[in-house]
matplotlib code that plots the C-alpha trace (Angstrom):
import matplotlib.pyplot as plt

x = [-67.1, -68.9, -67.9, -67.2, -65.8, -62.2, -60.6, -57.9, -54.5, -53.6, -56.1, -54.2, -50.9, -51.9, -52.2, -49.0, -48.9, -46.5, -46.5, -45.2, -41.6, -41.5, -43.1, -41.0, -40.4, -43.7, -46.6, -49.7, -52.1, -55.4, -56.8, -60.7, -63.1, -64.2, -67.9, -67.1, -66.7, -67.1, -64.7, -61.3, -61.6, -63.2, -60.1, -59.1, -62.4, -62.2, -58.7, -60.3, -63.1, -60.6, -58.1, -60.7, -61.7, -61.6, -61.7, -61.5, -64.8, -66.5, -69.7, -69.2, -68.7, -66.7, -64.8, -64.3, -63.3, -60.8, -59.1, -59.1, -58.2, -54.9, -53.3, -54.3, -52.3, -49.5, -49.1, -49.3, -47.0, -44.7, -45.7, -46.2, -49.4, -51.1, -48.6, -44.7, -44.2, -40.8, -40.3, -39.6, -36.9, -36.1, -38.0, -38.1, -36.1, -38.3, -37.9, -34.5, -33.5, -31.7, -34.4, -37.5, -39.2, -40.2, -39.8, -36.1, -37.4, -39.3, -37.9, -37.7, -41.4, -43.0, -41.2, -43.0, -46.5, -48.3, -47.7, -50.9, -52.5, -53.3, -54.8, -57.6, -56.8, -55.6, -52.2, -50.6, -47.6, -48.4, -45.9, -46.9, -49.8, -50.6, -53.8, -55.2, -52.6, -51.8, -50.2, -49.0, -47.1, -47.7, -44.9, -45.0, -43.8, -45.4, -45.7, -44.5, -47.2, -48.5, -51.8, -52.4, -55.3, -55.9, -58.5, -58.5, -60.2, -63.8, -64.2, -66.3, -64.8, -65.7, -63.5, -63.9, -61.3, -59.3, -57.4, -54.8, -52.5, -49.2, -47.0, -43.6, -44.3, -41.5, -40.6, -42.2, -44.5, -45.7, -46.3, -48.1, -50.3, -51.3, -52.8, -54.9, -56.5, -56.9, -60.4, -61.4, -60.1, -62.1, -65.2, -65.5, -62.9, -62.8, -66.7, -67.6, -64.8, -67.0, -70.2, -69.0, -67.3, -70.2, -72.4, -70.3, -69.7, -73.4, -73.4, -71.1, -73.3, -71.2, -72.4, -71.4, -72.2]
y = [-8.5, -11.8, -14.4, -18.0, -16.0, -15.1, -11.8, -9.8, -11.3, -7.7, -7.4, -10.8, -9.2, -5.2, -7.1, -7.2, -10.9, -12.7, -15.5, -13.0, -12.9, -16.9, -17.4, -14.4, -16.7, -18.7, -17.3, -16.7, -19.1, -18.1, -16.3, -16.5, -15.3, -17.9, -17.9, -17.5, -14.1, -13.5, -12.5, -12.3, -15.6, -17.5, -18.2, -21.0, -22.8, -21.9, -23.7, -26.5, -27.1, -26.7, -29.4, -32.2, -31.7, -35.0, -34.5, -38.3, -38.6, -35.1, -34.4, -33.4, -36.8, -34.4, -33.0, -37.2, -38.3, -35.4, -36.1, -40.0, -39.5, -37.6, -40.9, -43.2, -41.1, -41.1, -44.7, -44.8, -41.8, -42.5, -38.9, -40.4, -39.9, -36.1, -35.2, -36.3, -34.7, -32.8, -34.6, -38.2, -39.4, -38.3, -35.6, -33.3, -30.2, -26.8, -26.2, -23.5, -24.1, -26.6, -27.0, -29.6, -27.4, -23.7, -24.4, -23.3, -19.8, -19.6, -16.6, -17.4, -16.5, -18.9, -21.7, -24.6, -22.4, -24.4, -27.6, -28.5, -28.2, -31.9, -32.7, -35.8, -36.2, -33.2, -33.8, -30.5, -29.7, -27.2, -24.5, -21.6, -20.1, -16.8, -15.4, -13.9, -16.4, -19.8, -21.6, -24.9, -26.5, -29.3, -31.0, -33.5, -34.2, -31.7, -28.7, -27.7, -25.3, -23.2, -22.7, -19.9, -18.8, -15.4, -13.8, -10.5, -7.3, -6.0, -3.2, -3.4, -6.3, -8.6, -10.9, -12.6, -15.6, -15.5, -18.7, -17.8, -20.3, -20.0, -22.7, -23.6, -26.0, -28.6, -27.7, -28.0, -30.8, -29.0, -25.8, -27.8, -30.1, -26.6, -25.0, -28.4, -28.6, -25.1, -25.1, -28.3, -26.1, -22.6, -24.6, -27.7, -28.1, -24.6, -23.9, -27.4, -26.4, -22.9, -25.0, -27.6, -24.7, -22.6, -25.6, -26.6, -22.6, -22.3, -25.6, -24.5, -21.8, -19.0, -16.6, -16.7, -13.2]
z = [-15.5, -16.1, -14.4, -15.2, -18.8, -20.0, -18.9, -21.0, -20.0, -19.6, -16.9, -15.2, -16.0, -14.4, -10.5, -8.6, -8.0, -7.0, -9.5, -12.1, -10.9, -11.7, -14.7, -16.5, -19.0, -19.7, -21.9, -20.3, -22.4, -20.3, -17.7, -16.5, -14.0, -11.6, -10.7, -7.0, -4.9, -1.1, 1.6, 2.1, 3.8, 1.6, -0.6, 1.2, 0.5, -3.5, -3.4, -1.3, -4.1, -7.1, -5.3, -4.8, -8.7, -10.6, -14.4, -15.2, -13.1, -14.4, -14.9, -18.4, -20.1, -23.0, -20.6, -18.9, -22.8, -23.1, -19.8, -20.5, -24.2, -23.4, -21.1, -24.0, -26.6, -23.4, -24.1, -27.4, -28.8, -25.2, -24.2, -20.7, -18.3, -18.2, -15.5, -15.0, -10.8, -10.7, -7.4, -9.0, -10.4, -13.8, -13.6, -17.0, -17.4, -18.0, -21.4, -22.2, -18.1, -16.2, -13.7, -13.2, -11.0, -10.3, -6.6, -6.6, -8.1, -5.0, -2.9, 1.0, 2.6, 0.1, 0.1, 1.8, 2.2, 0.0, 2.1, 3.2, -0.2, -1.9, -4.5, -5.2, -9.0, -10.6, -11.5, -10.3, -7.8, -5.3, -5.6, -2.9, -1.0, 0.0, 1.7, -2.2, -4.6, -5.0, -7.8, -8.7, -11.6, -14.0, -16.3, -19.1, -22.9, -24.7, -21.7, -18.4, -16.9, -14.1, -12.7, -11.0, -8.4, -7.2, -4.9, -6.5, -4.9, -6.0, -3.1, -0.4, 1.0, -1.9, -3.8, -6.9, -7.8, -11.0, -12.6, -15.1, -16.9, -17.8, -20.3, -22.1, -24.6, -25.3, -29.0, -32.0, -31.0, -27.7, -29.8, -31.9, -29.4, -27.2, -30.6, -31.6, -28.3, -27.9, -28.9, -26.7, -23.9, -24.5, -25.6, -23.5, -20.2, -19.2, -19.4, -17.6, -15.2, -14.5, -14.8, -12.0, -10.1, -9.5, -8.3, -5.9, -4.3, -4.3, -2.6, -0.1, 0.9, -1.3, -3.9, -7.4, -8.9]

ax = plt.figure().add_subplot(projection="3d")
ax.plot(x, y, z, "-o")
ax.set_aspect("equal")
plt.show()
């Protein structure tokens, strides 16, 4: 495996997580391998890095116009900011369901596990934690997704992190607005997401691969 590349969703699919009993009914639109491995204990610091992230301060200016690009067309097509939080008022329904959240799906050992988990910028709802998983939900006009984090099992003790994404465009127009940005995802956000990802594991004194 190579990190800081994409893996075969079947690969994603093949690991008994947890996440899969929520998201039954969302398409899994990537899945990666993070440039970071170590221990068993050294999840908690990938989620740490991946929570203070800031892609409207990047250092990829692409990756900085992207981010900035998709609020301006928010107020100019009313699609709203990048990220509509279930918890306020109003909140949108996932698309085909009566709920605004997958936090209701959660089953009882998960709910609230994810508590202490904030994030700086990113605008992502933490949904639950585990000592190998964690995932957390975004919804707007065009999508209501899920990112999900493993720690995923290499032998010997090591553990390389995974980051798979799942969505449920809102119609038509979300169909449509996940295939035009498709590309600017595979070729510019996620590979400045590896590049800034690794720097800051190596910086923390972890190995890469």
């Amino acid at each position: 495996m190579t990190y800081g590349s994409r893996i075969p969703n079947a690969e994603h699919e093949a690991q008994p997580w947890r996440v899969h009993d929520l998201v039954r009914d969302f398409e899994l639109e990537d899945a990666w391998a993070l440039p970071a491995h170590g221990a068993a204990a050294d999840f908690s610091r990938l989620i740490e890095l991946l929570a203070a992230s800031d892609p409207a301060h990047a250092e990829s200016a692409p990756t900085r116009f992207l981010w900035q690009l998709r609020d301006r067309l928010g107020k100019w097509f009313s699609l709203g900011r990048i990220s509509t939080p279930a918890q306020a008022g109003g909140g949108l329904r996932i698309p085909g369901t009566d709920e605004v959240s997958l936090a209701g799906r959660l089953p009882e050992d998960l709910r609230g596990s994810a508590a202490g988990v904030h994030f700086a910028s990113l605008p992502f709802q933490p949904l639950y934690l585990t000592a190998n998983e964690f995932a957390a939900e975004i919804s707007n006009q065009t999508v209501h997704g899920v990112m999900h984090l493993a720690w995923a099992e290499r032998g010997d003790g090591e553990h390389g992190g995974q980051m798979a994404v799942y969505v449920k465009p809102r119609g038509l127009f979300g169909k449509g607005y996940m295939e035009l940005i498709k590309p600017f995802r595979h070729w510019i956000v996620y590979p400045a997401l590896m590049r800034q990802t690794e720097r800051a594991w190596e910086a923390a004194g972890r190995r890469v691969g």
